[in-house]
Structure formats: C-alpha cells, structure tokens
N, C-alpha and C positions, 0 to 999 in steps of 0.2 A: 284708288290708283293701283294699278296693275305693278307687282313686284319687278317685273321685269324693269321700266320704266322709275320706277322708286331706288332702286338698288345703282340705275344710268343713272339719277340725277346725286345720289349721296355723291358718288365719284365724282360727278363733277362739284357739288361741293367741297366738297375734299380736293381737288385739285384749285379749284378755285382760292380754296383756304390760304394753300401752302403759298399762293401768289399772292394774296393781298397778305400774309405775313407780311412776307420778301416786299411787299411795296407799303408795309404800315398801314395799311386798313383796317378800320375792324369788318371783320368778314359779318358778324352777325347782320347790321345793320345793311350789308351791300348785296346781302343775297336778300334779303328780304325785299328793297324795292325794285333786284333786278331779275323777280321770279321768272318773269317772261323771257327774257335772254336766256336764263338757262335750260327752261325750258324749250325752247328754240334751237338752243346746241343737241340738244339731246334725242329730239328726231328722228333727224335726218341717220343719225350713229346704228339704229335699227340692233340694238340690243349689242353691239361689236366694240368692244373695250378700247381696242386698237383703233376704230376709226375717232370713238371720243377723245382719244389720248392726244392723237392725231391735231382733231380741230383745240382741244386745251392747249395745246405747244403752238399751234399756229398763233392762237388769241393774242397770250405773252408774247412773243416774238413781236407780232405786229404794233400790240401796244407800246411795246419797250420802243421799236423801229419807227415809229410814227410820236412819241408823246402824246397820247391819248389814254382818256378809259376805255374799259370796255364796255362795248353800247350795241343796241340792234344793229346800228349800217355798218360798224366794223364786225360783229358775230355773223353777219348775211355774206358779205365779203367774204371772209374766210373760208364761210362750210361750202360757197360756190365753186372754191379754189383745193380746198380740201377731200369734199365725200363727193361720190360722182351722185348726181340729183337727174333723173330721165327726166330729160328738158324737153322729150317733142309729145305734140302735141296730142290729146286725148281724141279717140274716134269711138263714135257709137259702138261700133263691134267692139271696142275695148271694155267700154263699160256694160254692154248685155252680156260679154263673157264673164265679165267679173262677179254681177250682180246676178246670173245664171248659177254658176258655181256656186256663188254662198249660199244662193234656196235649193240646191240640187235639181236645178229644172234645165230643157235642153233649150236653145234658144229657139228650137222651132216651135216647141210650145208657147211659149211669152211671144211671138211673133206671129202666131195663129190668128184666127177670128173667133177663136175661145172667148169665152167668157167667167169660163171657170175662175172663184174667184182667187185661189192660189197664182194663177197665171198672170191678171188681170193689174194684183195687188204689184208682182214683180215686175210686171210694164207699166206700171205709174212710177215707181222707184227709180227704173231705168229711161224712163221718159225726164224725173224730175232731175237725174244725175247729167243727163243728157243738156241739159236746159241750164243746168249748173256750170259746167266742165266744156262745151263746145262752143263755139260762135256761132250756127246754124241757130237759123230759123225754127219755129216753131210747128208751121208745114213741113220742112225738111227732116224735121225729128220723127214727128209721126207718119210720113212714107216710108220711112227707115224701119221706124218699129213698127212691122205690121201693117202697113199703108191705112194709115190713122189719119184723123182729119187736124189740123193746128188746132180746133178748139180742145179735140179729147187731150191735144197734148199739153192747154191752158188748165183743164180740168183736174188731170194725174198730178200736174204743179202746186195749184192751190189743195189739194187732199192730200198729197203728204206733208204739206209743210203745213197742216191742220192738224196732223197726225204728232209733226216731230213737237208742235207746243205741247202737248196732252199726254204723250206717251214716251214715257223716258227711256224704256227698255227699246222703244224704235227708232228714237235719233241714238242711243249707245249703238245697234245693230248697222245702222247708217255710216255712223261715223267710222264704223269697223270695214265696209267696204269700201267705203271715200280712204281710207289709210291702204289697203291692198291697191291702190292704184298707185301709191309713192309718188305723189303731186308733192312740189315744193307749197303749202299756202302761205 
C-alpha cells in the first residue's frame, strides 16, 4: 500500500473513530467489515486532507440528518456532492494521451503501421483501455488507433488481459494509468 494512501485511510480511521465514539460503536469491529467504504472515501480525496475532511463531515452530518449508518449508497452520495469526480465521458485521444505519456512515446508512433514491438505493446494497452473505458465498437477503435482492423483490436484485448493474469508488475502499471484518468469506478 502506497504511504500516500495508507497515512489517507489512518485519517479516515481516526476520523471515523471519533464518530462511532460519539455514536457508541465499537470502531474496531465497524472498520473491519466496512474496509471497502473506506476505502471508497478515500479516492476520490487524491491525497488532499481537506477534501477527506470535507467528505468525513459530510458522512456524519448525513447520517445524523437521515438516521442511517454509514454504507456504500450513502458514502457514493456524498463524495458525488462533495469532491468534484470528471463526469464526462472518456475519448480515445484521452486515453492514447495518457497511456502515451506513461511509455514516453508520441502518439504518432503507437498510431503508425510500426511494428516495433515498444509501439505495438502501447497499442494493445491503448486498444484494451479503449475497449474498457468507451462504448465504440471494436472497428471504431481500431480506425482510431492506426486504422486497425476489429479483429487486431479483439486480439490487443484477449493479450493483455493474458498478460494482466500472469504479470503483476503489469496490471500494477495498468492500474497506474486507469487511475491518471480520475474515472469514478
């Protein structure tokens, strides 16, 4: 677990705490089955103390405001209303910028009729992100990147998701550009 992310979620136990004090819980027990809530709060906050503080005071408030615990569809609630989440929608160019950037390559290489396989491996990535992240077709993907034909872009799909079982350093790497696009999942 990345410090960063470790030191967000202490606080939000800690904040958490001081409430199920205040409300007679025992905190041990309520953080343990509700690690995914917390982790959920903790997000979208992008390392910023202030925005966690932010969505913790909302929580309380809401809860107190509603008689309710606190649960995923009241934590989703809130951070919707709370942190600002870029709600439109993901475009190809979005994602071969992003997934460009991380391999330091230019998009007109990963978009070539290269075959080199540095290039090759970045436009399966950005094919399979593509396939992931947009509602377009499979044709539509692969004339975008490089005027590809839908099977190369069935093919880029099944080889990295072949990849992400077997290679943990490559879904960590993955998962590091699927986070620089700041998608709510």
């Amino acid at each position: 677990m990345k410090p960063k992310i470790f030191l967000t979620l202490l606080y939000i136990t800690l904040a958490l705490c001081l409430l199920a004090t205040a409300a007679h819980l025992v905190w041990a027990a309520y953080a343990y089955q509700h690690a995914s809530i917390i982790q959920f709060i903790a997000e979208p906050a992008n390392g910023s103390v202030r925005d966690l503080e932010g969505v913790v005071n909302s929580l309380m408030a809401y809860s107190i405001v509603y008689n309710c615990h606190i649960d995923m569809r009241l934590a989703e609630r809130v951070i919707m209303r709370a942190v600002k989440v870029d709600n439109h929608p993901l475009t190809i160019d979005d994602i071969l910028e992003k997934v460009c950037h991380h391999y330091g390559l230019k998009q007109s290489q990963v978009t070539s009729k290269s075959r080199k396989r540095d290039y090759v491996q970045v436009r399966q990535i950005s094919m399979y992100l593509a396939q992931k992240y947009t509602k377009m077709p499979a044709g539509r993907i692969g004339q975008l990147i490089g005027g590809r034909d839908h099977s190369t872009v069935i093919h880029s799909c099944n080889t990295v998701e072949r990849r992400l079982k077997v290679d943990k350093a490559f879904s960590a790497e993955l998962s590091s550009i699927e986070n620089s696009f700041k998608l709510k999942k």
